[in-house]
C-alpha positions, 0 to 999 in steps of 0.5 A: 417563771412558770408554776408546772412542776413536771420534768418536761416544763422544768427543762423547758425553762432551764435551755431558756436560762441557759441560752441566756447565760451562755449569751453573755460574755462572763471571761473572767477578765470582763465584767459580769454585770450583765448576767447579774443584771439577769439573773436578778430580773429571774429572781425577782419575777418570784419574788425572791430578792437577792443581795448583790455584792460589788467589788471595789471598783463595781464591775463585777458582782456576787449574788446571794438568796435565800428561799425558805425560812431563814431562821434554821439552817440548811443547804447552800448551793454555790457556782461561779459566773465567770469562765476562761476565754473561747477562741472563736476560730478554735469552735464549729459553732459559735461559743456564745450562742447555745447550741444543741446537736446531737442531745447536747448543749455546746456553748462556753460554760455550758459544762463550766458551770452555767449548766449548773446555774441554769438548773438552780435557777430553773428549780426556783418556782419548785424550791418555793412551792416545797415551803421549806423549813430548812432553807436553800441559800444560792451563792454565786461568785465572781473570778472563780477562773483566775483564783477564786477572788470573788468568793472570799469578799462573798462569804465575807457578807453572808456568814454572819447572816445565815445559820451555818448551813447543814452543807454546801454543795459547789455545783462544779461538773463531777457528773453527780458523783461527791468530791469531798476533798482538793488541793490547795493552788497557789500562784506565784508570778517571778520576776527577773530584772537583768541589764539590755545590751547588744548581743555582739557581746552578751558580758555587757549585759545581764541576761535575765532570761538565763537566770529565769531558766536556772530558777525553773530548772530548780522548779522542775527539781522540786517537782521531781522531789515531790512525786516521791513524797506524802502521796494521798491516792484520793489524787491523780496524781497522788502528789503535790505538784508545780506547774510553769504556766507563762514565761515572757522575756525578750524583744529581739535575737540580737538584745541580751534580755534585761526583763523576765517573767514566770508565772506558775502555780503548786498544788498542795495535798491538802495536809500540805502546807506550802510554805513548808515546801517552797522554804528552802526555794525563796530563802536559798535558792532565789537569793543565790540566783540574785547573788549571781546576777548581781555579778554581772550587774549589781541593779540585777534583782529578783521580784517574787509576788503571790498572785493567788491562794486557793484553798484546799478542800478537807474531809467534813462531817456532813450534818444530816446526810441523805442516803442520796448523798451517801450512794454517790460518795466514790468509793475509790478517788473522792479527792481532784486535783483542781481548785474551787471555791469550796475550799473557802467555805469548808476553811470557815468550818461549814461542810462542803462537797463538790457535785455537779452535771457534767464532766471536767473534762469538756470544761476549758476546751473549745467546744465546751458541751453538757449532756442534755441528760446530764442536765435532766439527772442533775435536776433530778438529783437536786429534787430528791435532794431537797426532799431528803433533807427535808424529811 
């Protein structure tokens, strides 16, 4: 990494850590080792050792470092590594080789959120010549995209490390605007268990699909019921909802299906508590869907699993608050719909806004892109940042 501190050399360095990010395959479903693996080798150039924390089965890896003096509190940049699938056939350029067209980075998680890293990585040589009194931690997670799974083990190591930060900052595509609130998301995935029969005469069976239906149509009832209750218009939508994301059951026309799953989610406003909403569903209604099904064949049952909970993001007191920070507080919407790891650092009582480059709606979408200039702003934005909460 290069000591020049102008905008041009800054932006040089970060389309160069960029093509590399964008270069490796982080689906959340494969291993992130090979970004950490390069991640770490940046670092290291400067001196700056990060500590690495492994999941169980040392697959994948969270990063944690430190630049300043550690002994006071400060800022802590958070970001995950991993992003969801790109369907190659569904892109006009490749997802995994940086592209620039049309003053615009094209490539998967360029938005979501390797641009983000890139440029925290690239600031790294102007954070250290700054000689900070308050410090600046970077955490980077794993499995942000299939429920936040890494961030926890993540906080786990370093909360007791660190004097409590003055304020984290996940770095999510908000284009620069504060998101100090979300909702919680938890997944649920149901499984139904009926009996396979010819379907020449479907009474010899249990059809498993049927009862999955009945316990959907109960979904869609609680969503309606939903709508009209505890709205919070910091939201779009203003509500608490739930959402059926996969249904798979079956293996012919002519087979009564003895096997079913549902996978879906709720999103919680977050001074909703969804235990209290799905209450009546898991102790009424599941059971009396079972009940049924055991009338065609008393093995027939229902297995309901939690997946994955997300916390929600509340409102803080933000300690030390930059005029920076205080102008691009949304005056109207300061809340989002979707989940990040914020939650989990905001639930251990440290402060937390959501604010990065980009826009949330290239993320998860086939030619995934971030503005050049969204890129430069967001540099920017950092810079001045840093500078204020260090005066």
């Amino acid at each position: 990494m290069n000591n020049n501190f102008d905008i041009t050399s800054i932006l040089g360095l970060q389309e160069y850590i960029l093509d590399n990010l964008v270069s490796i395959d982080t689906t959340s479903e494969k291993s992130n080792i090979a970004i950490v693996d390069f991640i770490e080798s940046l670092l290291r150039q400067n001196d700056v050792i990060p500590i690495r924390i492994l999941n169980d089965e040392k697959t994948k890896a969270s990063l944690f470092y430190t630049i300043g003096q550690t002994d006071n509190n400060g800022t802590l940049f958070s970001a995950h590594t991993d992003t969801v699938p790109a369907n190659k056939s569904e892109w006009s350029s490749d997802p995994y080789k940086l592209t620039l067209k049309d003053n615009r980075y094209y490539g998967r998680g360029t938005t979501d959120m390797k641009g983000f890293i890139s440029i925290i990585l690239a600031l790294t040589p102007w954070f250290q010549e700054q000689k900070l009194v308050n410090p600046i931690h970077v955490a980077l997670s794993y499995d942000e995209e299939v429920g936040c799974l890494g961030v926890g083990p993540l906080i786990d190591e370093i909360r007791y490390k660190i004097k409590p930060p003055n304020l984290v900052i996940v770095g999510e595509p908000t284009e620069l605007k504060i998101i100090d609130r979300h909702k919680s998301c938890h997944t649920f995935e149901t499984e139904f268990f009926g009996k396979k029969s010819h379907s020449a005469n479907p009474a010899w069976g249990c059809n498993s699909i049927y009862y999955a239906t009945e316990f959907i149509t109960k979904l869609r009832e609680l969503e309606e019921k939903l709508k009209i209750e505890n709205n919070d218009h910091n939201f779009d939508p203003p509500y608490t909802t739930i959402s059926v994301g996969q249904i798979g059951g079956g293996v012919a026309h002519n087979v009564v299906p003895d096997y079913t799953k549902v996978t879906w989610n709720i999103r919680c406003l977050p001074n909703i508590d969804y235990n209290d909403i799905l209450k009546d569903l898991f102790i009424n209604q599941l059971p009396l869907i079972e009940k049924k099904m055991k009338k065609n064949h008393e093995r027939s049952h229902i297995l309901n699993s939690n997946l994955s909970n997300i916390y929600p993001l509340r409102p803080s007191k933000i300690l030390n608050t930059t005029n920076l920070i205080k102008e691009n507080i949304s005056p109207s919407q300061k809340g989002v719909s979707y989940g990040t790891d914020a939650g989990f650092f905001s639930n251990i009582g440290w402060p937390t806004i959501v604010c990065g480059p980009g826009n949330i709606s290239q993320a998860h979408k086939a030619d995934e892109f971030i503005e050049i200039e969204d890129i430069r702003n967001g540099i920017l934005f950092f810079m001045n940042l840093i500078r204020g909460t260090s005066d």
